[in-house]
SEKOLTI-773092 format. One record per residue: residue number from 1; x, y, z of N, C-alpha, C in turn. Coordinates in steps of 0.001 Angstrom, whole numbers, plus 500000, padded with zeros to 6 digits. Each point is the difference from the previous one (the first is absolute). Layout:
residues N
ATOM num n.east n.north   n.up ca.east ca.north  ca.up c.east c.north   c.up
ATOM NUM      X       Y      Z       X        Y      Z      X       Y      Z
...
end
This chain:
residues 185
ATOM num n.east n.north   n.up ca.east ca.north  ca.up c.east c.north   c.up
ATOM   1 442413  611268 402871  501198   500641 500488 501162  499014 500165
ATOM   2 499779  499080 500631  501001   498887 499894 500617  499348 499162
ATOM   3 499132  499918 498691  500364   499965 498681 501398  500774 499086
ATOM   4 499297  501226 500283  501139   501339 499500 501151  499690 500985
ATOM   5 500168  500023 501459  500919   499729 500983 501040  498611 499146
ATOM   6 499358  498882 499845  500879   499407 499143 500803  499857 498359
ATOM   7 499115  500807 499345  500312   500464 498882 501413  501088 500218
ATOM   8 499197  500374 500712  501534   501340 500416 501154  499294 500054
ATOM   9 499915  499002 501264  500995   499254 500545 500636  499609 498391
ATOM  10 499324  499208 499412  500457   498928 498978 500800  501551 499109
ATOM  11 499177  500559 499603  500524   501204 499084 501568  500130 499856
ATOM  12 499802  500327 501787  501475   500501 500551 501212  499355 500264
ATOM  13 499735  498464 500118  500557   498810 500033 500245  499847 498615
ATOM  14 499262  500272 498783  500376   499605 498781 501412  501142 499278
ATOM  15 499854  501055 500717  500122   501433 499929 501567  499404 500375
ATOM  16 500083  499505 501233  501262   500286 500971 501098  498695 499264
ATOM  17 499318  499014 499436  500961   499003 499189 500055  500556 498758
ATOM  18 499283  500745 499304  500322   500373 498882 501317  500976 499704
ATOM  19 499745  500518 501480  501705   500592 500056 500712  499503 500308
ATOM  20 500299  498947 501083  500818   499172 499682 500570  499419 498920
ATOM  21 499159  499205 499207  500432   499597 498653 500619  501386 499245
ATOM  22 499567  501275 499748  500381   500523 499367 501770  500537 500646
ATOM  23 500053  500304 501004  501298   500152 500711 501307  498764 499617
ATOM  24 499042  498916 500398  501077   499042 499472 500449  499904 498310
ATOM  25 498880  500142 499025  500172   500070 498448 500762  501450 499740
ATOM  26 499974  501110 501105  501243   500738 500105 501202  500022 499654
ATOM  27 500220  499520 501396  501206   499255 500420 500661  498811 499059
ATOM  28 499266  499459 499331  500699   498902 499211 500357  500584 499167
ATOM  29 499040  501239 499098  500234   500694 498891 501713  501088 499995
ATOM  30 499968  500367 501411  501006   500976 500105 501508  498937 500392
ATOM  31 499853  498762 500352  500737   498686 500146 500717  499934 498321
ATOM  32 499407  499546 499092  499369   499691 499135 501081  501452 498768
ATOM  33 498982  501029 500360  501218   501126 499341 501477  500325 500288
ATOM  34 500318  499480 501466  501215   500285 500769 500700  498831 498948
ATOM  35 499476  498970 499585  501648   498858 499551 499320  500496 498172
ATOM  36 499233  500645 499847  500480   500687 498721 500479  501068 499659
ATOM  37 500324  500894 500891  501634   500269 500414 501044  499497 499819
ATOM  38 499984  499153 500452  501213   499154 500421 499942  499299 498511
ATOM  39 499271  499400 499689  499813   499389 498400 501022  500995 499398
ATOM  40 499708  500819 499573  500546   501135 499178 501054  500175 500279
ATOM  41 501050  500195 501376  500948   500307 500075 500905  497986 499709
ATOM  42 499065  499263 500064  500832   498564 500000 499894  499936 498434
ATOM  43 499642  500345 498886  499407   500116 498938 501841  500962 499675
ATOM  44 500196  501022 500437  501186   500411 499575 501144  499501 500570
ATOM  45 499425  498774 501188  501911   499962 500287 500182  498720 499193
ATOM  46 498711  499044 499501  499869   499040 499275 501274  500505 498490
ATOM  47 499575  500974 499600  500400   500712 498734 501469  500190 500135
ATOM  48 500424  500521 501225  501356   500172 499913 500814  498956 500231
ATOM  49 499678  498539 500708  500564   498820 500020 500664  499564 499524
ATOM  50 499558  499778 498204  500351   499340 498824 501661  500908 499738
ATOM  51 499546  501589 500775  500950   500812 498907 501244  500160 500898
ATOM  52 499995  499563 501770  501187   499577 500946 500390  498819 499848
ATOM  53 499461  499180 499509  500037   498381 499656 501084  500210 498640
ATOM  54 500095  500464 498942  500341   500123 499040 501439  500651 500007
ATOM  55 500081  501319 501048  501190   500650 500113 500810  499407 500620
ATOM  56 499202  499020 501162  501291   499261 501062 500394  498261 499098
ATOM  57 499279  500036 499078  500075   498935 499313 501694  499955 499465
ATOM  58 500319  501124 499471  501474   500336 499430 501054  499835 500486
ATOM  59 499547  500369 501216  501352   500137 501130 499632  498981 500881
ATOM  60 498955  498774 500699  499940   499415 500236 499324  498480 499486
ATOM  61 500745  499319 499181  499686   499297 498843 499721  498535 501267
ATOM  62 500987  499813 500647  499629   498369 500536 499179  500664 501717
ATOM  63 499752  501003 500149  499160   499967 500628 497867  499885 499311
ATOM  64 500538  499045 499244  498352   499590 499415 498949  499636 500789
ATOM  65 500400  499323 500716  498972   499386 501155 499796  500905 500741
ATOM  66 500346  501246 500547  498918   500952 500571 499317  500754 498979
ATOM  67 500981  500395 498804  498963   500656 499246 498933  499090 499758
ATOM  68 499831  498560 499612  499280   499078 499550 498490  500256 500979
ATOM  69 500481  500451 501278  499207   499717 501224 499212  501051 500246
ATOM  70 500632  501500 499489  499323   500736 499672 499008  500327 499116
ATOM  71 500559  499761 498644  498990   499990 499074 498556  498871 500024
ATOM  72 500940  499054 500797  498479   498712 500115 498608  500531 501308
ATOM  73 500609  500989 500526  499549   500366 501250 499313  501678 499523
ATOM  74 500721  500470 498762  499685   501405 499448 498250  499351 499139
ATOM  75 500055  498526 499499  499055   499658 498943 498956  499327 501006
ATOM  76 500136  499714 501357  499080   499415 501005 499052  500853 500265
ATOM  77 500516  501647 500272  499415   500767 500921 499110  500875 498933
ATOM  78 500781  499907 498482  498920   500655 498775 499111  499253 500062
ATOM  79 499938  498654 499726  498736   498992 499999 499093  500013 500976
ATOM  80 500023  499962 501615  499067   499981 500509 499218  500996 500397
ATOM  81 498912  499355 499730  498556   500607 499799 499335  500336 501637
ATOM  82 499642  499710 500411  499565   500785 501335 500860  500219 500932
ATOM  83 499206  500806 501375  500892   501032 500635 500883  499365 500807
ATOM  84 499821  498436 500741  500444   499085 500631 501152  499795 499252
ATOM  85 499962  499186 498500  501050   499748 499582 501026  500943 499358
ATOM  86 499726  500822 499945  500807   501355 499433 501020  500189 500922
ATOM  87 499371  500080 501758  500559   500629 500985 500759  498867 500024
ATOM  88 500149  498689 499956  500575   498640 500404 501252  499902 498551
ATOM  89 499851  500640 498757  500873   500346 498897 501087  500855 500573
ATOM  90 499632  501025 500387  500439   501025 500231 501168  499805 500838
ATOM  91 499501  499404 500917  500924   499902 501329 500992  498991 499508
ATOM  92 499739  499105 499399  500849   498728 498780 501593  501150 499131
ATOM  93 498812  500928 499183  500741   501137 499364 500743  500992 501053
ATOM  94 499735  500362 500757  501097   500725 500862 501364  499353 500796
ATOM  95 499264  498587 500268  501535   499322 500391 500465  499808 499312
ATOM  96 499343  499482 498626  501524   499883 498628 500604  501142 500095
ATOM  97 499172  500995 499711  501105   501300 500154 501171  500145 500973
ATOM  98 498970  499679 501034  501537   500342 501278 501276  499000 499748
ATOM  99 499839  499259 499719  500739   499025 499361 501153  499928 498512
ATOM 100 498904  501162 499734  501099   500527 498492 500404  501097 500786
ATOM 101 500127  500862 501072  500535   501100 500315 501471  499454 500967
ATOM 102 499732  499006 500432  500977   498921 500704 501390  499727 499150
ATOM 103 499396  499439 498499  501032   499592 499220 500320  501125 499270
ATOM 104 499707  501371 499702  500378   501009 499623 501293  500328 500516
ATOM 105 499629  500052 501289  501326   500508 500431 501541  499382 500104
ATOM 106 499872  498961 498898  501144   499921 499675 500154  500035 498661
ATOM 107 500142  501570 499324  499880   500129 499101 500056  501404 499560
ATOM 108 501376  500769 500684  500173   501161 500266 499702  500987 498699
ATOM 109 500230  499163 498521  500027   500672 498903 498739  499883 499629
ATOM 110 499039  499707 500212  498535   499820 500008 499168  501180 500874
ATOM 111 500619  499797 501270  499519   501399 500689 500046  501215 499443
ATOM 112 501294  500269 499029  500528   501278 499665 499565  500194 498545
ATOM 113 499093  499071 499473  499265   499831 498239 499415  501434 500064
ATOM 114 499208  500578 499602  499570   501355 499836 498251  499426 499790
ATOM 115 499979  498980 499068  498701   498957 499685 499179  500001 501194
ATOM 116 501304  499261 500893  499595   499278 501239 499586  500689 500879
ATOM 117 500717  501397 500590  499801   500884 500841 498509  500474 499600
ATOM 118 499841  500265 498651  498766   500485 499966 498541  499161 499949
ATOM 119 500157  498464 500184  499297   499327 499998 499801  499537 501511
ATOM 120 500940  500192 501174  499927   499817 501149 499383  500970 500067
ATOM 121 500376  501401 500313  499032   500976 500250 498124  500062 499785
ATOM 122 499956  499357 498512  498612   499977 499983 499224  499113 500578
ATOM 123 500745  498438 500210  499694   499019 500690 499934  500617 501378
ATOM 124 500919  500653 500667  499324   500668 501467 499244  500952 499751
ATOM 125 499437  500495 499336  499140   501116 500191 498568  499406 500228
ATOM 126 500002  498824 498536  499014   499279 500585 499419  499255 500941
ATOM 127 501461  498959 500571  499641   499579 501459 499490  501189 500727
ATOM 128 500596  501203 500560  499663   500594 500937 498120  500438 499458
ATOM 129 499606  499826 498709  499019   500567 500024 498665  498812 500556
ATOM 130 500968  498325 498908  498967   499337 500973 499880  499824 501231
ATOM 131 501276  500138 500781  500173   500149 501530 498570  500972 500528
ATOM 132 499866  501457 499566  498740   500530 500256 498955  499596 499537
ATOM 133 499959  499260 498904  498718   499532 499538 499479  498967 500635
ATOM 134 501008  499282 500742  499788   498536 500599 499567  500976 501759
ATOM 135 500649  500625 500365  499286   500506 501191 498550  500559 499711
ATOM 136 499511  500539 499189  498878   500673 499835 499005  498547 499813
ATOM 137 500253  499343 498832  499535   498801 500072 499675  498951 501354
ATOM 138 501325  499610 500597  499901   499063 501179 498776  501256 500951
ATOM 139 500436  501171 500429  498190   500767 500836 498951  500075 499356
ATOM 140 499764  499610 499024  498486   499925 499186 499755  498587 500290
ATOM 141 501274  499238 499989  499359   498339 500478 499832  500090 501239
ATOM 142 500863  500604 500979  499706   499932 501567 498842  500791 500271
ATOM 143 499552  500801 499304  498193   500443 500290 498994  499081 499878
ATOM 144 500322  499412 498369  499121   499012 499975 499839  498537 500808
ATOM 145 501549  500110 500423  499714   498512 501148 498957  500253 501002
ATOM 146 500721  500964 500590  499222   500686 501016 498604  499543 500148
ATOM 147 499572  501171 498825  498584   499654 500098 499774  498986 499331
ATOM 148 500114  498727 499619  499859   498919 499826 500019  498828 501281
ATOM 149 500894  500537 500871  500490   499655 501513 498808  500271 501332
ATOM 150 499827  501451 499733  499761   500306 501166 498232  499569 500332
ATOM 151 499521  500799 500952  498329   499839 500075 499712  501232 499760
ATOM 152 498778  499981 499680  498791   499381 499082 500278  499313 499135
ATOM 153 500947  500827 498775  500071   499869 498655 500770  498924 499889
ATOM 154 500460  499162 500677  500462   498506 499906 499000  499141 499790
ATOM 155 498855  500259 500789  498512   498947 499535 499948  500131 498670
ATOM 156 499820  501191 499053  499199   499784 499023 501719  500181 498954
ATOM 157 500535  499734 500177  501713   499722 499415 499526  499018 498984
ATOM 158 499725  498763 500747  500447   498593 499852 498574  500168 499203
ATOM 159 499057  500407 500314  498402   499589 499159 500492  501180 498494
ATOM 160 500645  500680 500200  500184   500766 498597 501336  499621 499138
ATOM 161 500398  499074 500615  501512   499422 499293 501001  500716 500108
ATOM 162 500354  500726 501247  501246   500614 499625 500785  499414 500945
ATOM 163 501124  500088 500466  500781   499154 500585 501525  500562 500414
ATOM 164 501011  499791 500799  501151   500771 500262 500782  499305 498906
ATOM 165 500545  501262 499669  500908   500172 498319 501805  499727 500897
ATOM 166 500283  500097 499146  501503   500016 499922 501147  500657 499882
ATOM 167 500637  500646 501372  501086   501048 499500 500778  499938 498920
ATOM 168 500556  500917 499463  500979   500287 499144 501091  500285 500959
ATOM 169 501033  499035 500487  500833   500249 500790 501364  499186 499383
ATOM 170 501309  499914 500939  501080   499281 499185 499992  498763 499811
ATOM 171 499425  499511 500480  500065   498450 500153 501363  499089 500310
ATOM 172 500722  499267 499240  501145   499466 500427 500877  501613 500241
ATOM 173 499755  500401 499409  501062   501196 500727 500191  500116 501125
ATOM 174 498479  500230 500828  500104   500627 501456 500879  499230 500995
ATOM 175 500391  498990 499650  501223   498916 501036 501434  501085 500203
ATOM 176 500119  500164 498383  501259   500551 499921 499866  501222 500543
ATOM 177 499318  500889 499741  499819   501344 500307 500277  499602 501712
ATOM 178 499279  499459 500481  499226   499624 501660 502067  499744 500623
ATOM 179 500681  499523 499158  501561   499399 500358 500969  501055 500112
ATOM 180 500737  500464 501278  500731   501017 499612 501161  499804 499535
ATOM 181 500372  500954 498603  500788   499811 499599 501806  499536 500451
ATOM 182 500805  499641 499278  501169   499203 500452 500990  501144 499398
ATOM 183 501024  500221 500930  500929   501139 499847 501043  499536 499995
ATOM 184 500797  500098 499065  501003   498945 500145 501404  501227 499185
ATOM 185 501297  500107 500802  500994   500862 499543 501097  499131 499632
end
């Protein structure tokens, strides 16, 4: 009888980490699908780059060095290969942008291109979509921290290799965002 009494035990003990592990290989998996999402929508704003780069090229000829900064920053964030460096591209690629939206605005006949208007538009459609894709993403990572974090499933974390991942958040941005803006008449 004492025998079976520990067999049980062990059974149920084998039973109760096996879900663990499987919860966490979850969670990484649904981690994991959330920035291929986001892949896909960075995959089209990649595409439209070349073709805002090109239109503001005309009307802004010696502003080279941001376009320069863009496109070097548009070819960073295609190249890297995992989810760390993508997100660390990315955030590279969005401040060039903000940066070409800076020097735009002096460039009233550029605003009013017909090209242009319709290439801003698609360029925001997509931000706003990775904007949701990056929220859906960043709570599939904050689950998986979690349970990577918390107890129980923090013991057997570290023995199954998984480990706290990395938001998809602004990075140098968040200073500026965090600064309230300057109003000046």
């Amino acid at each position: 009888m004492p025998l079976l009494i520990i067999i049980a035990i062990v059974v149920v003990l084998g039973l109760w980490v096996a879900g663990i592990y499987n919860r966490l290989v979850k969670l990484r998996n649904n981690r994991e699908n959330a920035f291929a999402d986001i892949d896909v929508q960075l995959k089209q704003r990649h595409d439209l780059i070349p073709q805002l780069v090109s239109t503001v090229k005309g009307y802004a000829a010696h502003e080279k060095e941001t376009l320069d900064r863009v496109v070097a920053a548009r070819n960073n964030a295609v190249s890297a290969t995992s989810i760390n460096d993508k997100i660390a591209a990315e955030n590279a690629l969005t401040s060039a942008l903000s940066g070409l939206r800076v020097t735009l605005e002096a460039y009233p006949d550029l605003k009013a291109n017909q090209n242009f208007m319709q290439l801003q538009e698609e360029i925001s459609d997509v931000e706003n979509k990775i904007a949701a894709a990056r929220r859906y993403f960043n709570s599939a990572t904050r689950e998986l921290n979690n349970a990577v974090e918390t107890f129980p499933s923090n013991i057997f974390a570290g023995m199954f290799g998984f480990g706290k991942e990395m938001m998809f958040d602004l990075g140098d941005q968040r200073a500026a965002l965090d600064k309230a803006p300057e109003i000046k008449f």
